[in-house]
Z-matrix of the N, CA and C atoms (Angstrom, degrees):
N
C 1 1.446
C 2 1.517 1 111.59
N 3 0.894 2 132.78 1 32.28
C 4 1.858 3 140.73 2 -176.37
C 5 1.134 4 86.17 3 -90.46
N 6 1.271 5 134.94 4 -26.45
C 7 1.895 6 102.08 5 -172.25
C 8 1.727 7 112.49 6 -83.27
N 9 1.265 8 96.76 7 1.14
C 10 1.833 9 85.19 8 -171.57
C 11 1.770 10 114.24 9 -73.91
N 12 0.891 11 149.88 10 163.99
C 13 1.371 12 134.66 11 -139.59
C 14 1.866 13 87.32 12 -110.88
N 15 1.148 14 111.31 13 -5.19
C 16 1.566 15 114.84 14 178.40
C 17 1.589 16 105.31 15 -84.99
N 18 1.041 17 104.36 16 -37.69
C 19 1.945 18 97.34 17 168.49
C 20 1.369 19 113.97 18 -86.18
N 21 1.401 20 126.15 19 19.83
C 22 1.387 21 136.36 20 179.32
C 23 1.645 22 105.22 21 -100.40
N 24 1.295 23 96.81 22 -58.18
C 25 1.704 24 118.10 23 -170.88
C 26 1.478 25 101.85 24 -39.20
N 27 1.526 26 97.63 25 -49.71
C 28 1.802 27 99.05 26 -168.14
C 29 1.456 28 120.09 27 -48.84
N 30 1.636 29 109.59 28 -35.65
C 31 1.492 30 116.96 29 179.02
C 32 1.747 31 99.11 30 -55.59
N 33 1.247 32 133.86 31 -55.66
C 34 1.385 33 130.00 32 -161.52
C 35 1.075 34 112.59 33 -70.65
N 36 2.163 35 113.97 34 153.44
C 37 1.362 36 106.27 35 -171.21
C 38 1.621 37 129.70 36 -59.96
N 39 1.220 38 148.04 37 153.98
C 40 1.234 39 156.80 38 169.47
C 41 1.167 40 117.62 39 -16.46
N 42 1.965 41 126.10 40 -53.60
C 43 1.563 42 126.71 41 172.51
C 44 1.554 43 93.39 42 -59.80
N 45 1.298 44 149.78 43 -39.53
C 46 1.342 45 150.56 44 -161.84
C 47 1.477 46 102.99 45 -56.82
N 48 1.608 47 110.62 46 -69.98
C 49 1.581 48 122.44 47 167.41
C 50 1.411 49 124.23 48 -60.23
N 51 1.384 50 139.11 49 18.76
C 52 0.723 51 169.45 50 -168.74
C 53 1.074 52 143.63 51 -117.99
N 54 1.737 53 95.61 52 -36.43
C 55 1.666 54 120.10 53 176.39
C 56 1.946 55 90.22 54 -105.64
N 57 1.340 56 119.01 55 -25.03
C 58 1.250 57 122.45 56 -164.64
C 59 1.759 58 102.89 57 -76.47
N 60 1.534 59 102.37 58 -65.08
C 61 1.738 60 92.76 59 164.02
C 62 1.744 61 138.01 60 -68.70
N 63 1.524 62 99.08 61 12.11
C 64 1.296 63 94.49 62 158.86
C 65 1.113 64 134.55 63 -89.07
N 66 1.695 65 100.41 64 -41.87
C 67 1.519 66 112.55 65 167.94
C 68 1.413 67 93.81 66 -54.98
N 69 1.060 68 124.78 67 -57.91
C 70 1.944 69 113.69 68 -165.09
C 71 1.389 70 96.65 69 -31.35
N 72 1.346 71 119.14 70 -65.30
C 73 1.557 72 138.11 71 -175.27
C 74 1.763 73 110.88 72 -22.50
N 75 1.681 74 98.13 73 -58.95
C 76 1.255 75 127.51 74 -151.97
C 77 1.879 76 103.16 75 -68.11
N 78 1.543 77 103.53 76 -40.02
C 79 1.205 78 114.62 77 -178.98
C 80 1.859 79 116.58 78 -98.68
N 81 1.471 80 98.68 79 -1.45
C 82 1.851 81 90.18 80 151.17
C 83 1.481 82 118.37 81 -90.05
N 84 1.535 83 113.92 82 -29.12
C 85 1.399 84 112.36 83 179.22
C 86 1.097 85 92.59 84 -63.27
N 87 1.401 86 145.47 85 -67.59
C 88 1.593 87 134.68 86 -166.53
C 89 1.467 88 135.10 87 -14.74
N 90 1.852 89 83.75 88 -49.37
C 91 1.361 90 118.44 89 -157.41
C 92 1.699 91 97.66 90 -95.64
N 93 0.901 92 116.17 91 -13.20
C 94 1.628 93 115.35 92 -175.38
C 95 1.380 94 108.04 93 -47.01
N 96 1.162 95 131.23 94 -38.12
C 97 1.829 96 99.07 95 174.18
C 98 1.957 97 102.83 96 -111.66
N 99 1.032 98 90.70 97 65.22
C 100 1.795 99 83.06 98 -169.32
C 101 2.169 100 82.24 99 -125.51
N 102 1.092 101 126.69 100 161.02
C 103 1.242 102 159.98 101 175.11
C 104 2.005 103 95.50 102 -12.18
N 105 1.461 104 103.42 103 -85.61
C 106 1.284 105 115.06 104 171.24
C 107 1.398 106 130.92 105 -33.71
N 108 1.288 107 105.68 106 -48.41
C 109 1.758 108 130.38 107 -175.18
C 110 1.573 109 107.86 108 93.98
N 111 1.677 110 102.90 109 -162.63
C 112 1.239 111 114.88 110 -165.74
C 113 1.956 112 93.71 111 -71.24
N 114 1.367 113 110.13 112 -53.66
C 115 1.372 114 122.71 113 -168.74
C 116 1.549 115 109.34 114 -68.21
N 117 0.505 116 119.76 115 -9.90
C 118 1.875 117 119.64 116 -170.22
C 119 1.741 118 98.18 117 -107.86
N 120 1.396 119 125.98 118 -25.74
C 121 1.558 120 113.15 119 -168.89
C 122 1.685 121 96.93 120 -95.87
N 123 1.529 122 110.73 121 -21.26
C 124 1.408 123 126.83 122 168.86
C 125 1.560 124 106.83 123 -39.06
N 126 1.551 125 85.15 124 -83.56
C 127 2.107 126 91.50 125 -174.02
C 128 1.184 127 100.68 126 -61.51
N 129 1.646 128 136.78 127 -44.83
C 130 1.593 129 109.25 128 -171.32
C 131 1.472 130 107.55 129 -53.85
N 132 1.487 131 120.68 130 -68.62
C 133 1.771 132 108.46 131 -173.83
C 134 1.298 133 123.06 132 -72.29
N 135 1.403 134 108.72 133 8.52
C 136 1.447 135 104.68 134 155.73
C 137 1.955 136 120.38 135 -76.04
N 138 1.302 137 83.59 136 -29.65
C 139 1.761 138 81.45 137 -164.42
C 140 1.307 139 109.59 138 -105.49
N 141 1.514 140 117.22 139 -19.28
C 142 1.333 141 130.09 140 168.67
C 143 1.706 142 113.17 141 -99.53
N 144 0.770 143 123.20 142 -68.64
C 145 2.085 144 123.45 143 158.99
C 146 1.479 145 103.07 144 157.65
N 147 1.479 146 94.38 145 149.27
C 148 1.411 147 105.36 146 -179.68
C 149 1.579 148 139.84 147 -34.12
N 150 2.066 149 90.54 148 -31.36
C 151 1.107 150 101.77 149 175.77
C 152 1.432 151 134.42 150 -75.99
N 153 1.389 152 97.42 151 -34.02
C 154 1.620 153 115.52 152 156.93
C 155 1.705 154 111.33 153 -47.58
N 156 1.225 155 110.38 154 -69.45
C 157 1.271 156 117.31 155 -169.02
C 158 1.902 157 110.68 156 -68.86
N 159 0.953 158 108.81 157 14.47
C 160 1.695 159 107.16 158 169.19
C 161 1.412 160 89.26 159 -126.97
N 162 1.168 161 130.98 160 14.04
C 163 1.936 162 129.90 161 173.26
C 164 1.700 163 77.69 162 -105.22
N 165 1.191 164 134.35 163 -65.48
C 166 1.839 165 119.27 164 -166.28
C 167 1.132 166 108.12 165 -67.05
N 168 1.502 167 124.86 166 -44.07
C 169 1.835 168 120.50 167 166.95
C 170 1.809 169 99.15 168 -38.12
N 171 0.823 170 146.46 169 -88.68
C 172 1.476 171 145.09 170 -135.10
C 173 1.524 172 105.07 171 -79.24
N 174 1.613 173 123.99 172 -11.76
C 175 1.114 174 105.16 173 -170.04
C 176 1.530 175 98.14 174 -117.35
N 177 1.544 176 115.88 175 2.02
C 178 1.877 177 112.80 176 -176.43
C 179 1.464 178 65.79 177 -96.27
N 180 1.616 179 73.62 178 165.18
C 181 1.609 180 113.29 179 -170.60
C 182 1.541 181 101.54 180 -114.41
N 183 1.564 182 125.64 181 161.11
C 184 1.242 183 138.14 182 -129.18
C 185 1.845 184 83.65 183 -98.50
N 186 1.381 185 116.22 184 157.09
C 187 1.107 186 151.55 185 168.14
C 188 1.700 187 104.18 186 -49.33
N 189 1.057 188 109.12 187 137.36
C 190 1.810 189 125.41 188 -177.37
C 191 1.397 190 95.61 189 -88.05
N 192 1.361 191 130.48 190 118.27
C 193 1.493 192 135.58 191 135.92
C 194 1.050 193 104.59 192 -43.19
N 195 1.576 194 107.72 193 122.69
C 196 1.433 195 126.04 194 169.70
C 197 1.579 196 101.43 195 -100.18
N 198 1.678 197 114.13 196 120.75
C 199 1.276 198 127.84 197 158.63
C 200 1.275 199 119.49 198 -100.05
């Protein structure tokens, strides 16, 4: 598992990881009412990268009202 860009991050300095889990941050709030939820767009662009995970934010489709 070394290729995932989350066992990469760790090598770079601290402001680096820092700016990296925010965007993670930045793109679960996005995603909070989209398919995945708040928690699921979290760990994907956490472990895969932000950029990925704001490519599945825009292309899942929005959350079912449950009546």
């Amino acid at each position: 598992m070394n290729y995932l860009p989350l066992t990469a991050i760790f090598s770079f300095p601290l402001n680096i990881q820092a700016i990296y889990f925010f965007l993670s941050l930045l793109v679960a709030v996005i995603g909070k009412n989209r398919a995945m939820g708040f928690w699921g767009n979290l760990f994907f662009s956490a472990i895969f990268s932000p950029l990925l995970g704001i490519i599945v934010v825009s292309v899942s489709g929005k959350k079912q009202d449950k009546k």
